[in-house]
C-alpha positions in Angstrom: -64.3 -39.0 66.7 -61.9 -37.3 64.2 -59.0 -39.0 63.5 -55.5 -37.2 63.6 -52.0 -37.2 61.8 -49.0 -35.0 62.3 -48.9 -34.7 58.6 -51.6 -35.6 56.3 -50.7 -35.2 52.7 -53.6 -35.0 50.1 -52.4 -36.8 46.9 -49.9 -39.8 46.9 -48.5 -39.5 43.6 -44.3 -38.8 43.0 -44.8 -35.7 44.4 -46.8 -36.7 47.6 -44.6 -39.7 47.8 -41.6 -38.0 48.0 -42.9 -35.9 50.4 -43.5 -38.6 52.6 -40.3 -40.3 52.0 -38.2 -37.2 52.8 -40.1 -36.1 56.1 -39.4 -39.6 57.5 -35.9 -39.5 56.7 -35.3 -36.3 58.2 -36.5 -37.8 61.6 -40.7 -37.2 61.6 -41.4 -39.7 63.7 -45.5 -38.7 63.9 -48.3 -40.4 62.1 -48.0 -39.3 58.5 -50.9 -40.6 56.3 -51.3 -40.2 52.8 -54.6 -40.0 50.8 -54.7 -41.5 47.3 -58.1 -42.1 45.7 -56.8 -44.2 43.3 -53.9 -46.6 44.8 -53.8 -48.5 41.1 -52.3 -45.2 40.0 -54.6 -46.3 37.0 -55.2 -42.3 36.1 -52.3 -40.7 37.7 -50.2 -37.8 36.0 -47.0 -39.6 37.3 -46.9 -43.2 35.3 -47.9 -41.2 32.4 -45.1 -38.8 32.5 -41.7 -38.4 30.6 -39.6 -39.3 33.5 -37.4 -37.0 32.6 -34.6 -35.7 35.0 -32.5 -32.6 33.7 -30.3 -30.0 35.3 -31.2 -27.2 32.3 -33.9 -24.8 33.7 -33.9 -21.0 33.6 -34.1 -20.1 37.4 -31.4 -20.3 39.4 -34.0 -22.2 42.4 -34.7 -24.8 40.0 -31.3 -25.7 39.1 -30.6 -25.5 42.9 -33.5 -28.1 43.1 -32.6 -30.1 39.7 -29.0 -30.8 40.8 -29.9 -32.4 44.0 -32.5 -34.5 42.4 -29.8 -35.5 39.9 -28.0 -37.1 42.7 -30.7 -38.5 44.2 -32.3 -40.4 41.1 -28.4 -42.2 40.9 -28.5 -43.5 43.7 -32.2 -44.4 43.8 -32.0 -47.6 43.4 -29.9 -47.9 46.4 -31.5 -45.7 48.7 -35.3 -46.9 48.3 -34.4 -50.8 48.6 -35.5 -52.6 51.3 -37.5 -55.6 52.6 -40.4 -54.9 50.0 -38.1 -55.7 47.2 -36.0 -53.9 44.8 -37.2 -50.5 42.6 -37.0 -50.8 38.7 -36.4 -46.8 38.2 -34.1 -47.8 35.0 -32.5 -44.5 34.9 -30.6 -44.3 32.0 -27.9 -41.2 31.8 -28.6 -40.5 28.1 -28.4 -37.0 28.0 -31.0 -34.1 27.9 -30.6 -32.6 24.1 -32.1 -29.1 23.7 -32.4 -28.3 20.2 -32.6 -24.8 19.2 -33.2 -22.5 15.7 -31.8 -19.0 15.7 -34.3 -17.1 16.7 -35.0 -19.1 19.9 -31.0 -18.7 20.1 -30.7 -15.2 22.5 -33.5 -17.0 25.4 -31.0 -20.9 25.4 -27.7 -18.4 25.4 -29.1 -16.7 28.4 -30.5 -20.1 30.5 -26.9 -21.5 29.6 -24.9 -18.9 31.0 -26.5 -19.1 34.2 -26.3 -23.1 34.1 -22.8 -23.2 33.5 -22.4 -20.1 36.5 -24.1 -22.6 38.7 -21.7 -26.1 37.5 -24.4 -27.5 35.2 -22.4 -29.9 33.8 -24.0 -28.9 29.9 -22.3 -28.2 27.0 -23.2 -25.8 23.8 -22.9 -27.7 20.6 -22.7 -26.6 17.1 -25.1 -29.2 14.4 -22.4 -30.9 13.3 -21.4 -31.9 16.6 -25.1 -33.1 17.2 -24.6 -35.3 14.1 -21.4 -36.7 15.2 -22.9 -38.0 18.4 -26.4 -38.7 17.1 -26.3 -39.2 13.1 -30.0 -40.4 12.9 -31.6 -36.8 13.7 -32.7 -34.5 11.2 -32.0 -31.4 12.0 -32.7 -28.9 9.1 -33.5 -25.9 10.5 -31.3 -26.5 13.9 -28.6 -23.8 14.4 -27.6 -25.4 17.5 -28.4 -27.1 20.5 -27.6 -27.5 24.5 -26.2 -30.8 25.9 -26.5 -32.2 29.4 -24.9 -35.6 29.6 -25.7 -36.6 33.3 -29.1 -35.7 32.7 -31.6 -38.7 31.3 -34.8 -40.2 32.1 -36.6 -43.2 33.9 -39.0 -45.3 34.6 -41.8 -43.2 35.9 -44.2 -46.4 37.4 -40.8 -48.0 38.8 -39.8 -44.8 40.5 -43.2 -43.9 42.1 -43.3 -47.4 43.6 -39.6 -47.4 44.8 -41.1 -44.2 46.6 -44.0 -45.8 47.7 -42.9 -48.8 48.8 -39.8 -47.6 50.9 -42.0 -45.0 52.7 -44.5 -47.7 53.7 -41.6 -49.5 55.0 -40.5 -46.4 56.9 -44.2 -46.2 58.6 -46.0 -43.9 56.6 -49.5 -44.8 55.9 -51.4 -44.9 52.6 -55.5 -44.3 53.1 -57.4 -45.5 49.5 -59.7 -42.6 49.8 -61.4 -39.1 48.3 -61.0 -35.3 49.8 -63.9 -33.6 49.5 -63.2 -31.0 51.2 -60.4 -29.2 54.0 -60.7 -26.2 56.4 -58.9 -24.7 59.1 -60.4 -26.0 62.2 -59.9 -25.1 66.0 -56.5 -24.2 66.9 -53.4 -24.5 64.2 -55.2 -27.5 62.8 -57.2 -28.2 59.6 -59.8 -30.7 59.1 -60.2 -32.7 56.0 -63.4 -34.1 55.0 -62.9 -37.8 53.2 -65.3 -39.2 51.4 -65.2 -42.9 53.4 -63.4 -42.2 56.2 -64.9 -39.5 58.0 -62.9 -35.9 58.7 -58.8 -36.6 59.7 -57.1 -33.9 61.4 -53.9 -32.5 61.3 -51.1 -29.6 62.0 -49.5 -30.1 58.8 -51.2 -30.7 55.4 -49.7 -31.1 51.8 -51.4 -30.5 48.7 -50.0 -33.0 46.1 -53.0 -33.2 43.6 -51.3 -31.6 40.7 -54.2 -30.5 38.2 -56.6 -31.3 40.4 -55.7 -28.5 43.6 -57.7 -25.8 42.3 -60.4 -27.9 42.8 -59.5 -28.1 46.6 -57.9 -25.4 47.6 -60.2 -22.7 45.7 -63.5 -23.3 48.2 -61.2 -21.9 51.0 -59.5 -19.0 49.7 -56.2 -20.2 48.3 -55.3 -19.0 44.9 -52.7 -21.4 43.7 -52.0 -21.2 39.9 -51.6 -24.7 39.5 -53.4 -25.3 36.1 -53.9 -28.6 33.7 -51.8 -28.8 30.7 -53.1 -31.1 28.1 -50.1 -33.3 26.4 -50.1 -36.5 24.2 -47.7 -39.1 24.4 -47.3 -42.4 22.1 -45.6 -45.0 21.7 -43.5 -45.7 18.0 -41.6 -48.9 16.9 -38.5 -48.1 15.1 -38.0 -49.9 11.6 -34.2 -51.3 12.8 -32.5 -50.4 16.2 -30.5 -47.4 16.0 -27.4 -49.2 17.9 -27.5 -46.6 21.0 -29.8 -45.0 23.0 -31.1 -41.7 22.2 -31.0 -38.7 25.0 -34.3 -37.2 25.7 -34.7 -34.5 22.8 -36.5 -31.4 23.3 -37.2 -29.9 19.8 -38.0 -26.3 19.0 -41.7 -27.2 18.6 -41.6 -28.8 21.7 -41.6 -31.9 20.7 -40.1 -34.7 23.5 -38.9 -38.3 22.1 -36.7 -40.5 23.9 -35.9 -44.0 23.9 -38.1 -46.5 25.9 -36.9 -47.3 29.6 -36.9 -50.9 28.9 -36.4 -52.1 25.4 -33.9 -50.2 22.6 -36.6 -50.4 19.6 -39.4 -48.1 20.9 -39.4 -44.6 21.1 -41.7 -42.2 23.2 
């Protein structure tokens, strides 16, 4: 016999974590199971990430989004400890440091104006001013940059598990298994085919597989234009520490470095 859930969320990642987190909170009181595949989060896009958390965007429904999350990550310490322990999310209000040459000038002008319409707290800065706060940067061909001071970064591996953790203590439950497959079944309902567990059932399914959705949701019909972006990320030891911590600073090439989460002489 098929097992069931009221909400059966395929991925268990920051994003399917969240998820789970949130629906509990607002009062599901269902069975809400989450399927991870890898529960070491050994190959997971989340540990790997950034971790950044910035109010800049470009659409008006991301800033929406971005500003709540803002609040959120400050108090996330607070909100996601309980009897498992204590989260490590080490967010660290640095600042989010857009650096810009002229001819990208005309597109940052445009995302700012519509930041600052919406209370972004971010502020237009001319080189010299960059300098002044952060001397170490070279900035040769920068004609200016943007400037969000509440913004920052954290610990991506301490967050996921603050999210994790708390919504296991809130009665979600984590399944260490492989989709192969889902499909609406009889009724409202779809049935998702594990590889170990047999098929699980459920109203209410969330894809939270990042690259990996096409994969799943292509065999039944749904284009989702979720793709895989390819990125590297190092680590780099600074010759002498720098005496403050840098934001997270976007370059015009698109290059991201920050300062490590935990320690002030590595960079990533």
């Amino acid at each position: 016999m098929a097992q069931t859930a009221e909400v059966v969320s395929i991925g268990g990642g920051i994003i399917g974590a969240s998820i789970a987190y949130h629906l509990r909170q607002d009062g599901l009181s269902g069975r809400l199971l989450v399927i991870e595949r890898d529960t070491t989060y050994s190959r997971a896009t989340t540990p790997m990430s950034m971790g950044g958390v910035r109010q800049q965007y470009g659409v008006p429904c991301n800033i929406a989004l971005a500003r709540y999350s803002l609040q959120f990550y400050e108090q996330f310490d607070e909100f996601m400890v309980g009897g498992w322990g204590r989260p490590q999310a080490h967010f660290h209000q640095c600042g989010y440091l857009f650096l810009f040459n002229e001819t990208q000038r005309p597109a940052i002008m445009q995302k700012y104006a519509i930041q600052r319409q919406m209370g972004v707290e971010v502020e237009l800065l001319s080189p010299q001013q960059v300098l002044e706060i952060f001397p170490h940067l070279g900035l040769d061909d920068i004609t200016g940059a943007t400037y969000g001071r509440r913004d920052g970064y954290l610990n991506p591996r301490g967050t996921l598990q603050g999210f994790v953790e708390r919504a296991r203590e809130l009665g979600c439950t984590w399944l260490q298994d492989e989709v192969v497959s889902f499909a609406p079944a009889t009724g409202q309902t779809y049935a998702v085919q594990t590889q170990a567990s047999g098929v699980i059932t459920t109203p209410a399914l969330v894809l939270a597989t990042g690259p990996w959705t096409q994969q799943l949701a292509t065999p039944v019909g749904l284009e989702l234009p979720v793709l895989p972006v390819r990125r590297q990320a190092c680590y780099i030891t600074l010759p002498q520490s720098l005496g403050y911590k840098l934001p997270m600073v976007i370059d015009p090439s698109d290059v991201h470095f920050r300062h490590d989460t935990e320690t002030d002489d590595h960079q990533g």
